[in-house]
C-alpha positions as a Markdown table, in Angstrom:
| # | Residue | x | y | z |
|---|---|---|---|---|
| 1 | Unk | -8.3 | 107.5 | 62.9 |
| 2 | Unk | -6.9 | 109.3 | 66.2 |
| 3 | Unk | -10.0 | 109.1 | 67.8 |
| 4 | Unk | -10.4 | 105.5 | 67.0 |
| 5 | Unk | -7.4 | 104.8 | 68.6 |
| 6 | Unk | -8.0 | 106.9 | 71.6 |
| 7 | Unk | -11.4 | 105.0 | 71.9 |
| 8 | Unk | -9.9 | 101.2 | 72.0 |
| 9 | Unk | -6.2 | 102.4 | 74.4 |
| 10 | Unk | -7.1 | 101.0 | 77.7 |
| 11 | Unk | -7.6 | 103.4 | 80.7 |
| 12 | Unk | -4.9 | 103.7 | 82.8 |
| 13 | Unk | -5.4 | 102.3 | 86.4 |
| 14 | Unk | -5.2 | 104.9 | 89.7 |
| 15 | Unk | -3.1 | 103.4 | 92.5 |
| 16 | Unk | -5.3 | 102.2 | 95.5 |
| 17 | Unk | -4.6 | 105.0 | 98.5 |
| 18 | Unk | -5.9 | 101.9 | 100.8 |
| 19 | Unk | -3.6 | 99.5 | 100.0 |
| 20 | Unk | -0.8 | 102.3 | 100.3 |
| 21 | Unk | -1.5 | 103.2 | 104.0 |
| 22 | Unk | -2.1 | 99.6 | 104.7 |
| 23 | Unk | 1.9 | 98.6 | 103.2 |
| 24 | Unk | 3.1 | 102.1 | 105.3 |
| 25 | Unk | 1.4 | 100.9 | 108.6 |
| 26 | Unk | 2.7 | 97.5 | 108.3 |
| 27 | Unk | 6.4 | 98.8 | 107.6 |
| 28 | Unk | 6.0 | 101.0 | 110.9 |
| 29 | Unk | 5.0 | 98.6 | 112.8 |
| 30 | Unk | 8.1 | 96.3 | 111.6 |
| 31 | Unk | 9.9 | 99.1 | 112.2 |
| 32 | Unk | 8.8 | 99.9 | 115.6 |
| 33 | Unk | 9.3 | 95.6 | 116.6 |
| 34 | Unk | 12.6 | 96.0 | 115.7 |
| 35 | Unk | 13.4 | 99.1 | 117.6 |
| 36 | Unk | 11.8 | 97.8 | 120.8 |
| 37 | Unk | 13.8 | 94.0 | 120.2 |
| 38 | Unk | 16.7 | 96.1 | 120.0 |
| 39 | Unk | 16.4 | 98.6 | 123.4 |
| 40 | Unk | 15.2 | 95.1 | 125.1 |
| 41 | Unk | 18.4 | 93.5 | 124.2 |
| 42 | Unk | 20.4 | 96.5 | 125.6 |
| 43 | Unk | 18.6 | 96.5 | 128.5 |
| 44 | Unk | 19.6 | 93.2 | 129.4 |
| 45 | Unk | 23.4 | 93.5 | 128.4 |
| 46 | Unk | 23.7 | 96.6 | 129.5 |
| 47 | Unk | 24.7 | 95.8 | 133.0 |
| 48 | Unk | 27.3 | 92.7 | 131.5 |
| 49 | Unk | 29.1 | 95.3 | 129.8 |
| 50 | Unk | 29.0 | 98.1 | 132.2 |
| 51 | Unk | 30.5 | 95.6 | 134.5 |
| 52 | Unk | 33.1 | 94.5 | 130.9 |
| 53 | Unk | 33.9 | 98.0 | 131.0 |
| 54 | Unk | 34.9 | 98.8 | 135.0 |
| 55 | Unk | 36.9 | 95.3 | 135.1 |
| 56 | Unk | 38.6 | 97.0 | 132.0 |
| 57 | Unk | 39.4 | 100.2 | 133.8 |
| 58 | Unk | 40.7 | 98.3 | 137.1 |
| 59 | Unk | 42.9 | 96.2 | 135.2 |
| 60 | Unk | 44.2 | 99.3 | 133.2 |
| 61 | Unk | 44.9 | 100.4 | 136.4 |
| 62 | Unk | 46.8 | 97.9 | 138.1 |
| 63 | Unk | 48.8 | 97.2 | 135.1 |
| 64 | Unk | 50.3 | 100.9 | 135.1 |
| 65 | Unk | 50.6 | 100.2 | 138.5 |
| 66 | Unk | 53.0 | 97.6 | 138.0 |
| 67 | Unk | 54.7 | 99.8 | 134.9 |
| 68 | Unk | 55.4 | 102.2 | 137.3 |
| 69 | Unk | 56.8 | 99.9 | 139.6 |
| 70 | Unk | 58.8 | 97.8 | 137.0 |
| 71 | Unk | 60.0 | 101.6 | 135.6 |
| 72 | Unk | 61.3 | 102.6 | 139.3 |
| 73 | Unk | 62.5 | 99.1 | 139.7 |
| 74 | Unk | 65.0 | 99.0 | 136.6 |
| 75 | Unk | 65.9 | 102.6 | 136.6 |
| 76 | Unk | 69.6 | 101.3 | 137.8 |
| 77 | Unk | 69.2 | 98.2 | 135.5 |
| 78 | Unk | 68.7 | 100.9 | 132.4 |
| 79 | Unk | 71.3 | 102.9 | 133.9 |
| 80 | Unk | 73.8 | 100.3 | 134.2 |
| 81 | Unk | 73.2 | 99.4 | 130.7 |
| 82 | Unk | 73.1 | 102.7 | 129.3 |
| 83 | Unk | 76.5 | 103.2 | 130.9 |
| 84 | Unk | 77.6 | 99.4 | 129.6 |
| 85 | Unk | 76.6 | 100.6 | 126.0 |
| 86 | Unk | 78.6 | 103.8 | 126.3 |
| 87 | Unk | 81.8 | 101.6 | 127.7 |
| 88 | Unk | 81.1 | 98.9 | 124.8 |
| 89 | Unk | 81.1 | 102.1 | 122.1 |
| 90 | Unk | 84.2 | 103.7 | 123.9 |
| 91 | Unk | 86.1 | 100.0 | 123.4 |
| 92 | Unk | 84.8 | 99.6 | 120.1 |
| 93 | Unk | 86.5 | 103.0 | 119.0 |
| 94 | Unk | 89.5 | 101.8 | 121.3 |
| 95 | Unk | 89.8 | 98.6 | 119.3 |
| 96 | Unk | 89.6 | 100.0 | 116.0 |
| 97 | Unk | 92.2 | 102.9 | 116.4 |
| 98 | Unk | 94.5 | 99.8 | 117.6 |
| 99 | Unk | 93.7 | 97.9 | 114.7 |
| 100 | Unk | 95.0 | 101.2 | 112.6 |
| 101 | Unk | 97.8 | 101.5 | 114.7 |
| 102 | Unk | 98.8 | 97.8 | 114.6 |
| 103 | Unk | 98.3 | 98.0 | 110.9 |
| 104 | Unk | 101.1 | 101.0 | 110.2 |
| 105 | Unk | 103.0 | 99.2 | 112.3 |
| 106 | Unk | 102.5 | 95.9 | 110.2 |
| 107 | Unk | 103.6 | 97.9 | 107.3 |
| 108 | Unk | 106.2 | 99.5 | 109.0 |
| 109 | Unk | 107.8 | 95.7 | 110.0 |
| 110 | Unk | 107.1 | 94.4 | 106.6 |
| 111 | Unk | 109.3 | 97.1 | 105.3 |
| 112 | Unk | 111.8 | 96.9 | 107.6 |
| 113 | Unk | 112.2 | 92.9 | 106.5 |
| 114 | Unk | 114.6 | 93.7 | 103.6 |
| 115 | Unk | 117.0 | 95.6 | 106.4 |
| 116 | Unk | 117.3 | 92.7 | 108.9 |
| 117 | Unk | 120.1 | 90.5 | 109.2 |
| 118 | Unk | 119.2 | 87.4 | 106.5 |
| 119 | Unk | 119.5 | 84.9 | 109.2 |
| 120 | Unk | 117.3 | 87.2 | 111.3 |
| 121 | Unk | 115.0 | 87.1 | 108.5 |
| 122 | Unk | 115.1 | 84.0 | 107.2 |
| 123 | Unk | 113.8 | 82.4 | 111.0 |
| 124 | Unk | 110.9 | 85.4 | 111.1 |
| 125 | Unk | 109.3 | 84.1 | 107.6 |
| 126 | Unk | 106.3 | 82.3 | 109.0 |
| 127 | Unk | 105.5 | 85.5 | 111.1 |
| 128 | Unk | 106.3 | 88.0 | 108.1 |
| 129 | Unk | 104.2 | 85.7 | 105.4 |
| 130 | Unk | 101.1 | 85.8 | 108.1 |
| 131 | Unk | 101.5 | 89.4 | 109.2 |
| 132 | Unk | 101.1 | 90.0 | 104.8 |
| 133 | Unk | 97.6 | 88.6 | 105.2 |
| 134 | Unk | 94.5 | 91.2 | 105.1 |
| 135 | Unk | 92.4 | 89.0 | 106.9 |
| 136 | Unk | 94.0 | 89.0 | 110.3 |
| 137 | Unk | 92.1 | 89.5 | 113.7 |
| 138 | Unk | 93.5 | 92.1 | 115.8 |
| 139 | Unk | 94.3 | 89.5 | 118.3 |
| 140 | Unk | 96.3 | 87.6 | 115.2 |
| 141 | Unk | 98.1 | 90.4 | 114.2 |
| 142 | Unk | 99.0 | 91.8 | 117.7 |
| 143 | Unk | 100.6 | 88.5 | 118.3 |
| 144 | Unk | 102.3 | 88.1 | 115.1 |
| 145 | Unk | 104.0 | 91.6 | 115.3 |
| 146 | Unk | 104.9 | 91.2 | 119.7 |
| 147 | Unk | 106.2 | 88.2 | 118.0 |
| 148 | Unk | 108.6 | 89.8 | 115.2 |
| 149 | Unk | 109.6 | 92.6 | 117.9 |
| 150 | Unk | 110.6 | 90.1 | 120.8 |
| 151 | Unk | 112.6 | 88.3 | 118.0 |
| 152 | Unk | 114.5 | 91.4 | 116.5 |
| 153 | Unk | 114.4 | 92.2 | 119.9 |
| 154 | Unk | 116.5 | 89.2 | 120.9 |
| 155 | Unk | 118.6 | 89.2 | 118.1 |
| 156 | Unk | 119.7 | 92.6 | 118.6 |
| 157 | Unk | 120.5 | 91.9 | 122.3 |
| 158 | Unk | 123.0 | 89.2 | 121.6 |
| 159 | Unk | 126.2 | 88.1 | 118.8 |
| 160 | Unk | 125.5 | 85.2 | 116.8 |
| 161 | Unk | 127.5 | 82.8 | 115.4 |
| 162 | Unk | 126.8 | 80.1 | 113.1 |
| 163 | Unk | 127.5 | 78.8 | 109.4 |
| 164 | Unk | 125.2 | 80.4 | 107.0 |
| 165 | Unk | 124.1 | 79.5 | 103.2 |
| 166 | Unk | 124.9 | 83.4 | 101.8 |
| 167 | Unk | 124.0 | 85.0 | 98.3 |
| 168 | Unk | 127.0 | 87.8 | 98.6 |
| 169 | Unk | 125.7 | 89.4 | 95.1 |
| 170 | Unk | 123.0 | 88.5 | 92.8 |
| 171 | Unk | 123.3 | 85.8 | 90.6 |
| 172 | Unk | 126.0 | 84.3 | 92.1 |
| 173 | Unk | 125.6 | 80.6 | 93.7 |
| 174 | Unk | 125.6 | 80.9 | 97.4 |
| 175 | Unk | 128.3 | 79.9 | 99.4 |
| 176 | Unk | 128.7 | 78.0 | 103.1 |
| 177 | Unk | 130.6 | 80.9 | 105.4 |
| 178 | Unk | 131.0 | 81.6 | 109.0 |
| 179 | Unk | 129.0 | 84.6 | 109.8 |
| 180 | Unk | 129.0 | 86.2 | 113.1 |
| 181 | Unk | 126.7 | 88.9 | 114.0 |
| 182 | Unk | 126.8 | 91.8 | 116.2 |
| 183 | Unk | 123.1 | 92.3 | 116.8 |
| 184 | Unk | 121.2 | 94.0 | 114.2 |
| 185 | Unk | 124.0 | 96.8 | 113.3 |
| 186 | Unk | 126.6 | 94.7 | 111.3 |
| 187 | Unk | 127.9 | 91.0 | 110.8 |
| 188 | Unk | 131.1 | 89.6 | 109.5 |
| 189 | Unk | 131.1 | 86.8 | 107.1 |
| 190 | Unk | 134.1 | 84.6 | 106.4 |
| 191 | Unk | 135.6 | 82.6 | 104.4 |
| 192 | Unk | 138.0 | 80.7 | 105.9 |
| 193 | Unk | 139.9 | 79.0 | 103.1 |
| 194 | Unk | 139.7 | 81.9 | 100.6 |
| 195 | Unk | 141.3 | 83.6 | 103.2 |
| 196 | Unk | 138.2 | 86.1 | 102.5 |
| 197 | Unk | 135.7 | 88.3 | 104.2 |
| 198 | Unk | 132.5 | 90.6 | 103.6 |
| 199 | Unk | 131.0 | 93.1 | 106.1 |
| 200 | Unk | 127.3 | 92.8 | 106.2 |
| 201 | Unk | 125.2 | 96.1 | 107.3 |
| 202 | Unk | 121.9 | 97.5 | 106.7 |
| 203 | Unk | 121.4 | 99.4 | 103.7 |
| 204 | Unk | 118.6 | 102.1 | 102.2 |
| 205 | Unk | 118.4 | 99.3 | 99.6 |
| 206 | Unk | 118.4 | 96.7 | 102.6 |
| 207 | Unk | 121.2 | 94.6 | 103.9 |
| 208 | Unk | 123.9 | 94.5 | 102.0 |
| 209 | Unk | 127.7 | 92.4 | 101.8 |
| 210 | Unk | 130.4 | 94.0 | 100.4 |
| 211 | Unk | 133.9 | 92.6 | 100.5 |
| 212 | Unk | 136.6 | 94.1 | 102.7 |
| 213 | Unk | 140.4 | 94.3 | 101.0 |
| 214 | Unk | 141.8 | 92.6 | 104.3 |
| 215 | Unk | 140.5 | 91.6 | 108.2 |
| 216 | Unk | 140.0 | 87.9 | 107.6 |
| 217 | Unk | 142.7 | 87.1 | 110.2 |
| 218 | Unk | 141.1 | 89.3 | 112.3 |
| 219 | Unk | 137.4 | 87.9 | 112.2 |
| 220 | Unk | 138.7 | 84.5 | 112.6 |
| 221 | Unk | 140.9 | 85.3 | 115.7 |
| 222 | Unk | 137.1 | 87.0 | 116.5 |
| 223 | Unk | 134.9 | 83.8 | 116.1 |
| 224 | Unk | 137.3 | 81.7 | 117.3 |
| 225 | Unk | 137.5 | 83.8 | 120.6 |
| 226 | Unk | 133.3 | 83.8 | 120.6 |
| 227 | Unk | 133.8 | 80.1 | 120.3 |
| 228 | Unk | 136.2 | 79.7 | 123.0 |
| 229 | Unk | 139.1 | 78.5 | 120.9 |
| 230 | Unk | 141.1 | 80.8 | 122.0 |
| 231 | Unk | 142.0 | 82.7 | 125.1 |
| 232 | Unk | 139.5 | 85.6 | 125.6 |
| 233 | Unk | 141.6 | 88.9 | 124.1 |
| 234 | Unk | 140.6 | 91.8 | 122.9 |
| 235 | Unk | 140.7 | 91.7 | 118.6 |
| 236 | Unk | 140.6 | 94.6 | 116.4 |
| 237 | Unk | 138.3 | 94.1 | 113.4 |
| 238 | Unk | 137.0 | 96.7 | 110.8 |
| 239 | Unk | 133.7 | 98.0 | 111.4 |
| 240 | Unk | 131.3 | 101.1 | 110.3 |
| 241 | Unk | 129.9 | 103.7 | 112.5 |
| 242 | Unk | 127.4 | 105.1 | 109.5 |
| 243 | Unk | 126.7 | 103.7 | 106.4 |
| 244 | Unk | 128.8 | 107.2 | 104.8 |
| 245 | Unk | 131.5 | 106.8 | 106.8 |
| 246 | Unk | 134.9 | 105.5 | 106.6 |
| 247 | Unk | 135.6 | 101.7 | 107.7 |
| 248 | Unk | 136.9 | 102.8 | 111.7 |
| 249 | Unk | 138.7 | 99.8 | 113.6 |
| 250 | Unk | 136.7 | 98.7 | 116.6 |
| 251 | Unk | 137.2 | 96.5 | 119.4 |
């Protein structure tokens, strides 16, 4: 049997070493087209991009050129902003160590508020309820205090007179008087018919009214003198040099 089958397997054919050179020679010569297609091609760009390549370099060239010049050109341009920046920075801190000053000072103000005289007080509630809001602008706030300061300011400068809607102690009703104040150090309020009168001074608590035994004659002769009732005189009324002391008369 193994020879039998040896005998009828069919022979196994030897590649042709003809047609092998034949297939080699035709892919060199392919080859050897495509190489000379390709060096003729750069032959005839060659010079097109040779000359691509200078006009490249020559426009390099000027445009440096003209960096350098632009550079020498706006070397005081770049300084003069360089010094603008460091001026802008310098105000910047400037602004915002204002704003922190002008922001103690708001709470300073808002705590002085229960101190001032009420009438005082009373006519500075628009500028004290927008000086309590966070949100201000420093321009906003700097106004609103300059505003609160020229006002005690005033106040303090002069001796007011006029009736007044007081709360002498809490939970009482308030009552019409004549209140005359001496700046921002004291005030005298008055009752005329009672025949009664308080003296009004700042506090640690804030201002405060407390009722003296006797002086009403005396602050009426006063505000009738400030109200030129009366002949100009000099009138003795009771008054308090520190808030621990002893009620001194005064002129």
């Amino acid at each position: 049997m193994p020879l039998l089958a040896a005998a009828v397997a069919p022979l196994r054919a030897e590649p042709d070493p003809v047609e092998a050179l034949e297939k080699a020679a035709g892919d060199w010569v392919k080859a050897r087209a495509e190489a000379a297609r390709l060096e003729t091609e750069w032959r005839q760009q060659q010079p097109l991009l040779e000359s691509m390549a200078s006009g490249f370099v020559e426009r390099a060239t000027t445009l440096e050129g003209r960096r350098d010049f632009l550079l020498a050109k706006t070397a005081r341009d770049r300084e003069e902003i360089a010094g603008l920046q460091a001026a802008n920075k310098a105000s910047a801190e400037g602004i915002a160590a204002t704003e922190a000053e002008f922001k103690v000072m708001t709470g300073r103000l808002l705590g002085l508020r229960p101190s001032l005289p009420p009438r005082l007080s009373a006519a500075l509630e628009l500028p004290y309820k927008s000086l309590a809001d966070a949100g201000l602008t420093l321009g906003e706030r700097a106004q609103l205090v300059m505003t609160v300061l020229n006002r005690c300011t005033q106040f303090n400068r002069t001796i007011t007179c006029e009736e007044e809607l007081l709360t002498l102690e809490p939970g009482r009703e308030a009552r019409l008087l004549e209140v005359i104040y001496w700046g921002l150090s004291h005030a005298y309020a008055l009752d005329r018919h009672a025949g009664q009168v308080w003296f009004g001074s700042p506090g640690t608590q804030g201002w405060r009214w407390e009722p003296m035994a006797d002086g009403a004659g005396q602050v009426a002769a006063l505000i009738e003198v400030y109200r030129s009732r009366a002949e100009p005189r000099f009138v003795e009324v009771p008054a308090r040099l520190k808030s621990t002391a002893a009620e001194a008369p005064a002129k």
